[in-house]
N, C-alpha and C positions, 0 to 999 in steps of 0.2 A: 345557158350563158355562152357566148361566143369565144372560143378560145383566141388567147392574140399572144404575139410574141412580141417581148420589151429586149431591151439593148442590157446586155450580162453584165453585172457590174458585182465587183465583190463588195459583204457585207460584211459590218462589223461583227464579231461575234464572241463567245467564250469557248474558252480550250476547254478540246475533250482530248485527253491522252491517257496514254496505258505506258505503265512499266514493269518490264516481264524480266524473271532471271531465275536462277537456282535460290536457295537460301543461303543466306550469304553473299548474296552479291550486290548488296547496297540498297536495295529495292527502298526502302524506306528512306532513308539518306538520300537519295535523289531525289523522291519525290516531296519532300519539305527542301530542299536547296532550289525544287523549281518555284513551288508556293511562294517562297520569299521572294522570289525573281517577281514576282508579280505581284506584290503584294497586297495589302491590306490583311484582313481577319480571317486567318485558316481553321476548321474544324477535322479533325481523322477521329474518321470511324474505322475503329484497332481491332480488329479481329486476331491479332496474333500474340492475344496472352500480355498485352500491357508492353508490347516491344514499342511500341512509338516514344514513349513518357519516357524512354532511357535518352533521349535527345533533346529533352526537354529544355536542359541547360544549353544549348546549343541554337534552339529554334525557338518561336515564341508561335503556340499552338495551344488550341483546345482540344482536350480527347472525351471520346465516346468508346468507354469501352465495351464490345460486341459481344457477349457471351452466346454458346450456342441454344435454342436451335439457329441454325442458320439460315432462315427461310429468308425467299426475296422481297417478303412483304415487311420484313423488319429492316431490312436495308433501306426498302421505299420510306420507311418512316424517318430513318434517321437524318437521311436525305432532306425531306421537308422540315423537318426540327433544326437543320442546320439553315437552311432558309428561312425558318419562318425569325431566328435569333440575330439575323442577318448578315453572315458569314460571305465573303466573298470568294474560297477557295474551298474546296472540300476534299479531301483523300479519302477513297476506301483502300483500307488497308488490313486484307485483302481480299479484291472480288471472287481470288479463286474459293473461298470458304462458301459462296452461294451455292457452288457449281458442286462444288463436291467435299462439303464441311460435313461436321454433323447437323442433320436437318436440313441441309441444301438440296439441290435440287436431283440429283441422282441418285438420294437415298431416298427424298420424295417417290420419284417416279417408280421405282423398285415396288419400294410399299402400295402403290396405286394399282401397278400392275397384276400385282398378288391382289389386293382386294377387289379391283371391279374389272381385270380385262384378263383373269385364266391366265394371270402369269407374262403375257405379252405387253412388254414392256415397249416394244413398237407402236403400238395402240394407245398406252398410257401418256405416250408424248401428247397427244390431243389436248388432254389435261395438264398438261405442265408445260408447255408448251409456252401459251396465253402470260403464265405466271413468270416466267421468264424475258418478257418481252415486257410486262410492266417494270420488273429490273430495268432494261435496259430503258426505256423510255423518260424513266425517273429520270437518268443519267441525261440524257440527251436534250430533254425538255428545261433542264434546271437552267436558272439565273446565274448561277456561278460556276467557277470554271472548277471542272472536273479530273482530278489525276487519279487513276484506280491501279493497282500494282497487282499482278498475278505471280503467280511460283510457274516456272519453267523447268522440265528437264530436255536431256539433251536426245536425241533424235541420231539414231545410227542405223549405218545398213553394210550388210557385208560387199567389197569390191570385187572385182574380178581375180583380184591374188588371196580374195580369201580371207582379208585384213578387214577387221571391223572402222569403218571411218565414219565422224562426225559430218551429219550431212544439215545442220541444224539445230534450232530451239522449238519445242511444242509448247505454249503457252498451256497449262493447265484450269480449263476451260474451255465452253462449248465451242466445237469449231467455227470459223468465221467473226469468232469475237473482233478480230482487231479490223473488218469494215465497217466497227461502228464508232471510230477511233479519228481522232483528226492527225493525230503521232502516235506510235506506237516507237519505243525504246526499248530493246535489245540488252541488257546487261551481263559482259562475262566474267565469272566467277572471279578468277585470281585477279585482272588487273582493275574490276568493278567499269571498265571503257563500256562506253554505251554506243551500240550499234542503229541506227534509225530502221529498222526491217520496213517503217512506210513512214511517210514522211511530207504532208502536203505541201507545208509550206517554203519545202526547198530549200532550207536552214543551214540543212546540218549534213556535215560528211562523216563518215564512218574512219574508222571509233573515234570516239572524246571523249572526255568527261564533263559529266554534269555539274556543274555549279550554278550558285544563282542567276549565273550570268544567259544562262538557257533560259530562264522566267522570264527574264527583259528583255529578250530577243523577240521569246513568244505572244509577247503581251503588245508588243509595239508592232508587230504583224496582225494579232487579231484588230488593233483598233485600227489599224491601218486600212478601212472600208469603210462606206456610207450608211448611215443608219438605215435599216431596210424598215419601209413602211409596212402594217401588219393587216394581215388578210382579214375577212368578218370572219372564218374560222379562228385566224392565229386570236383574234382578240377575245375570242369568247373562250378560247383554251386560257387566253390570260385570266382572264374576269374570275374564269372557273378555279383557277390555281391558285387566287390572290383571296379569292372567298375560304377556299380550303386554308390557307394559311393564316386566316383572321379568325379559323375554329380555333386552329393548335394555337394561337398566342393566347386566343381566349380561355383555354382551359390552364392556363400558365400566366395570369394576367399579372403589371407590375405595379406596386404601389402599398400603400396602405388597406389590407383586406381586414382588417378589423382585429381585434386579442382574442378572439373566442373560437373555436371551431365550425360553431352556427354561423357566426360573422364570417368567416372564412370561406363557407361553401355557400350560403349566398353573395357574396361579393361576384363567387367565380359564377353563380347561376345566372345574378345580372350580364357577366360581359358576355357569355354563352348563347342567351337569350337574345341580347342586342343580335348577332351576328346571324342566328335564326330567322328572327324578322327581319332581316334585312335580304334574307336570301328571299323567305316568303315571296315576295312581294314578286319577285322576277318570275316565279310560275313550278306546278309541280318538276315538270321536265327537266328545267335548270337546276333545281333541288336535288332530285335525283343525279342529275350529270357530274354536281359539286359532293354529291355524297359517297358516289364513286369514287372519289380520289384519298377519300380518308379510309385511314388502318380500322381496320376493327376493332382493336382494342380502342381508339378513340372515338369510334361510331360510338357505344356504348354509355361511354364518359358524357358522350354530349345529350344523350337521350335522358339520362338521368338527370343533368344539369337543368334540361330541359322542361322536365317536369318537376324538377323543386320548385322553377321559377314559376309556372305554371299554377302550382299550388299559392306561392308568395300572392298571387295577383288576384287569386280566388276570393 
């Protein structure tokens, strides 16, 4: 194919942002006062023990609450279940538990290290590496806009008089997290002001405070661009993402599934099955390519749904 160059135009798109701070510093409270800025149908995925639901009266939100382990493949999941219900905002609250929760990914790699690379945990990144990048890709690829909140501690170093001074925030999380970010927010403890550390859209001067009124700023920049036409890859990554999310609704289907439990598990083996042959049809490779994107605990569910139907038709 010939490369050629078009005239740069900005596109519409969805917020991806991060909000980073100590505990205690609002982290959660900002990111539902920016949701609402934007609204529609919020979903948080709570990793911190049911703290979201304490603002419940306050915000209007669905929770998912995360117990551990903390692997990045149940983030991925929770991720699509919030797309596939069709939520327009999603909080992870918070991404640092991937990173370094229990079950996240540096107690992963520990463990990997020790079992297949002699301890060398340099080596073990190969493997967890991959799994860390599907995290983020979840994030990046989704239909709705993304706010993920990290814990931060504070970063010092000693001066020339010998004095320890704050030179900074370290987001808790792999470094380089925040170029995968379109805002990243800065929160300080005592007065919760929120610092922009990066900031594309050129919005916002240091410190503020968050309120809704950041959603509506942000939401009126993102649609502020032209709908960008999609590549034969971007469409086949869509085909592939919108098939994968016609499994998960199909294993959760709504309506009347019968009074009986037989009734019930073939209702969900018919809509299962529909979604099967429908992938069928478009070829092994595409099957496989759309099979990849599902969790394995739902791999499983559908294989079995699978073959009840299968029986059914015998």
């Amino acid at each position: 194919m010939t490369m050629q160059f078009t005239k740069a135009t900005r596109k519409k798109s969805k917020l991806r942002l991060a909000v980073g701070g100590p505990s205690g510093s609002g982290k959660t409270t900002a990111a539902l006062r920016i949701a609402k800025g934007l609204g529609g149908r919020t979903a948080v995925i709570d990793t911190e023990r049911g703290s979201a639901s304490l603002y419940s009266t306050d915000f209007d939100f669905d929770v998912l609450d995360l117990d551990p382990p903390y692997e990045p493949e149940r983030f991925i999941e929770a991720i699509k279940a919030a797309e596939a219900a069709g939520y327009d905002n999603v909080i992870i609250d918070s991404g640092t538990h991937v990173w370094d929760g229990a079950g996240g990914l540096l107690e992963a790699n520990e463990k990997l290290a020790v079992a297949k690379y002699k301890g060398n945990t340099w080596s073990a990144w190969s493997d967890t590496t991959p799994r860390y990048r599907a995290f983020i890709d979840a994030m990046l690829q989704s239909r709705m806009h993304v706010i993920m909140t990290m814990r931060s501690k504070t970063e010092t170093q000693q001066g020339s008089d010998k004095k320890v001074v704050k030179v900074g925030m370290k987001l808790e999380m792999r470094s380089g997290v925040e170029y995968e970010f379109t805002v990243v927010f800065e929160l300080e403890h005592e007065s919760h002001m929120a610092v922009p550390s990066k900031d594309r859209t050129r919005l916002f001067r240091q410190p503020f405070e968050i309120t809704e009124a950041t959603g509506t700023q942000l939401l009126a920049w993102l649609d502020n661009g032209v709908e960008a036409p999609l590549s034969d890859a971007e469409q086949a990554s869509k085909r592939r993402e919108e098939l994968s999310v016609k499994f998960a609704q199909a294993l959760h289907p709504q309506g009347d599934l019968g009074t009986t439990e037989e009734e019930h598990e073939r209702a969900i083996a018919a809509s299962v099955f529909a979604v099967h042959n429908e992938l069928r049809v478009l070829g092994e490779e595409e099957y496989g390519a759309v099979w990849r994107l599902i969790p394995a605990s739902s791999r499983a569910a559908i294989k079995r749904y699978v073959d009840i139907a299968k029986k059914e038709a015998a």
